[in-house]
C-alpha positions as CSV (number, residue, x, y, z in Angstrom):
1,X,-72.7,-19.5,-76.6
2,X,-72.0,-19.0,-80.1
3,X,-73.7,-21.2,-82.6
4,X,-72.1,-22.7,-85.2
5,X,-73.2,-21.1,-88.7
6,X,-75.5,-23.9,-91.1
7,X,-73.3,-24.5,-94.2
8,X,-74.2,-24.4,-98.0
9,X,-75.0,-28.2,-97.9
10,X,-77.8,-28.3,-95.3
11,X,-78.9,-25.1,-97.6
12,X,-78.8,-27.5,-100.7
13,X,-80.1,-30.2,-98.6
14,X,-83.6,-28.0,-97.4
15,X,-84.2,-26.8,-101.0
16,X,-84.2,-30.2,-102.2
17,X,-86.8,-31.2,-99.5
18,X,-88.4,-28.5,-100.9
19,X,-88.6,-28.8,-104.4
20,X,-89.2,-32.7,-103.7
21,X,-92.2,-31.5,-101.7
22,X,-93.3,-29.2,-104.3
23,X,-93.1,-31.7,-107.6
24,X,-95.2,-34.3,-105.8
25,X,-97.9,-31.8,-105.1
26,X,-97.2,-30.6,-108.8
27,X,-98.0,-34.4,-109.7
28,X,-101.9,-34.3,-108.1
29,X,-102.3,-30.7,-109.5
30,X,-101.8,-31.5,-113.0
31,X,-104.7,-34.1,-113.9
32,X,-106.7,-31.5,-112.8
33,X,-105.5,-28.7,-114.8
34,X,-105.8,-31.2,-117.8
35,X,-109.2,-32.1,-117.1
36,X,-110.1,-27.9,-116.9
37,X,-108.4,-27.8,-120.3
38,X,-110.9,-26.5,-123.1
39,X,-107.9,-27.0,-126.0
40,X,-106.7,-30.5,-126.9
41,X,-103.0,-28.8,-127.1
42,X,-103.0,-27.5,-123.4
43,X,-104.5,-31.3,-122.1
44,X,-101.9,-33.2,-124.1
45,X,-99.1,-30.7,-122.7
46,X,-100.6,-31.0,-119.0
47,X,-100.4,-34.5,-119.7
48,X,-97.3,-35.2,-120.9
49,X,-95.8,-32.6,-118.1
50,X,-97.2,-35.3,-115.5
51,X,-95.7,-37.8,-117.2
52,X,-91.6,-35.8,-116.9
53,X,-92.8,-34.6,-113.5
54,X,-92.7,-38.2,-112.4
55,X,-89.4,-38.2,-113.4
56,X,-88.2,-35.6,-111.9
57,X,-89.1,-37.3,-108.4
58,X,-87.4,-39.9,-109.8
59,X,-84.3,-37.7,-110.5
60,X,-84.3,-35.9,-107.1
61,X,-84.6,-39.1,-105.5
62,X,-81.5,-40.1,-107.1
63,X,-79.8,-36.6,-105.7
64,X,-81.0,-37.4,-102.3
65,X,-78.9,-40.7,-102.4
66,X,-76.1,-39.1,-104.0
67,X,-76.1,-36.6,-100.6
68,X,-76.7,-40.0,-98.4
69,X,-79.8,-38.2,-97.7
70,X,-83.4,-40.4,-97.7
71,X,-86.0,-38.7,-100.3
72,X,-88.4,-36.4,-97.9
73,X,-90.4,-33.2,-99.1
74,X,-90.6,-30.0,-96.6
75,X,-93.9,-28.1,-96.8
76,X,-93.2,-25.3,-99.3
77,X,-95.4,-22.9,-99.0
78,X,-94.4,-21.1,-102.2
79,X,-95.6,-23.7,-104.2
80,X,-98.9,-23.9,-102.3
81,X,-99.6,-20.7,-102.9
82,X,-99.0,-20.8,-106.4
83,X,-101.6,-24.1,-106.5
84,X,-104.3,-22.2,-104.9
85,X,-104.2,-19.2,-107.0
86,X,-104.5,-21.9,-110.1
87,X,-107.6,-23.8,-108.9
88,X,-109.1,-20.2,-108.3
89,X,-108.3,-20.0,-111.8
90,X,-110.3,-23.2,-112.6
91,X,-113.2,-22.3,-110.2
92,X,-113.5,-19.0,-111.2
93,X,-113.5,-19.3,-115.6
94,X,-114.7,-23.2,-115.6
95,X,-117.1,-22.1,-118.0
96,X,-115.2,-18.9,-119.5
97,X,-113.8,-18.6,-122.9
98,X,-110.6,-17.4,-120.7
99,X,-110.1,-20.8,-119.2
100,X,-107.1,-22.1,-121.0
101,X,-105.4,-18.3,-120.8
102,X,-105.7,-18.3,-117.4
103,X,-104.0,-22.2,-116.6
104,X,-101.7,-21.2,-119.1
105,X,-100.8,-18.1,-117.0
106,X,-101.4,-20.5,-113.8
107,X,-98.7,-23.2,-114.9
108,X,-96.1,-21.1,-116.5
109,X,-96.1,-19.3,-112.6
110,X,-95.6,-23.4,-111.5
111,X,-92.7,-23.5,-114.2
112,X,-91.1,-20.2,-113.1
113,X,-90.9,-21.1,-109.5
114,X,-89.7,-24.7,-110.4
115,X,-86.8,-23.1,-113.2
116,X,-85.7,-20.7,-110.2
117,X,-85.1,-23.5,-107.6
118,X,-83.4,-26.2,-110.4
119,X,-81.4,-23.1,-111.1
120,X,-80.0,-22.7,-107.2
121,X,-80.0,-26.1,-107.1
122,X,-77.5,-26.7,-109.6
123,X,-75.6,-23.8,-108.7
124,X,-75.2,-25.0,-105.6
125,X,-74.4,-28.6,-106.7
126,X,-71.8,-27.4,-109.0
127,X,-70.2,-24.8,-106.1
128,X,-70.2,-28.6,-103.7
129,X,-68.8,-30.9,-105.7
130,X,-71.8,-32.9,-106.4
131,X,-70.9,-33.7,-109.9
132,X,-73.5,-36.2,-110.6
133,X,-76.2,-34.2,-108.9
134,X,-75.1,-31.4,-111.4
135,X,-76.5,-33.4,-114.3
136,X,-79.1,-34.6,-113.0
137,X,-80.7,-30.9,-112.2
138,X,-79.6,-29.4,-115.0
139,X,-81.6,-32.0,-117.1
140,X,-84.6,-31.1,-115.3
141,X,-84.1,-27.2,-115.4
142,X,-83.7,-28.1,-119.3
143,X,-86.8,-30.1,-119.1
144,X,-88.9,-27.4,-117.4
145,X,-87.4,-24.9,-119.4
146,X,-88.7,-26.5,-122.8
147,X,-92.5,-26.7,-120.9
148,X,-92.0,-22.9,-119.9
149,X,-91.5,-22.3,-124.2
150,X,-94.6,-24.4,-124.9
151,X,-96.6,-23.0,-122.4
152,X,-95.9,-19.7,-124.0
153,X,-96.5,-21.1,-127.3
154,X,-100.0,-22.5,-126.7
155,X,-100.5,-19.1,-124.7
156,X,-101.0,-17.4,-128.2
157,X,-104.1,-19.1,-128.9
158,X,-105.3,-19.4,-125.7
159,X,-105.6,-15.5,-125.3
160,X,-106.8,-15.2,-128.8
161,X,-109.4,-17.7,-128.0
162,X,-110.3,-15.2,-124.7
163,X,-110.6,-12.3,-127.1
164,X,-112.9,-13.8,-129.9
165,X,-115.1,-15.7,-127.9
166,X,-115.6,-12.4,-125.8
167,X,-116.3,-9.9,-128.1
């Protein structure tokens, strides 16, 4: 007996557990990033990212209704992964002059992952119908977008900082 192929929406629909899934471990990740921070700069921006990360729960909540779908997160393993290899980071240069380098390096790889799903997502919003969903994720894409940029900005002196304190 044939079955009957899963369509784009239930697609939509698992990504969305996903990345729901994957911000709210983001959330816990982040205070701890901050607190490794050596720079001012990067704890401010760690900081201030929690504080959009809530709402983008907030706004994938709202996509979720918008679906008639309830607000769940799927393990995403991705995302996990990515986590793990950041708290190595921490463990590993705690005490190193390379410390803010390597959560710089460590959070732009959260921010990649996060601008390739809101990316799909909105795509696939957009190919759907979901109007109002559209908006909503492209906001965040925009929002994580910006972070990407000053991640890479405060990157400069964090590697700089790596190298002087080094030699």
């Amino acid at each position: 007996m044939a079955t009957t192929p899963k369509p784009l929406d239930d697609l939509f629909h698992d990504m969305l557990k996903d990345v729901y899934y994957a911000e709210k471990q983001i959330l816990k990740t982040l205070p701890k990033m901050a607190k490794a921070a050596q720079s001012a700069e990067l704890k401010k921006a760690f900081e201030t990212h929690r504080e959009e990360t809530e709402g983008h729960v907030e706004r994938l909540a709202e996509v979720f209704e918008l679906i008639g779908k309830a607000p769940r997160g799927k393990t995403c393993d991705a995302i996990l992964g990515i986590i793990e290899e950041g708290k190595a980071v921490i463990e590993d240069y705690r005490d190193s002059p390379a410390i803010d380098a390597g959560l710089v390096a460590s959070a732009q790889a959260v921010e990649h992952y996060e601008m390739a799903r809101y990316g799909t997502l909105k795509a696939w919003a957009q190919q759907l119908g979901h109007k109002d969903a559209v908006k909503l994720l492209d906001a965040t894409l925009a929002e994580e977008t910006k972070t990407d940029k000053a991640l890479t900005q405060l990157g400069g002196p964090a590697n700089s900082a790596a190298v002087a304190k080094a030699a």
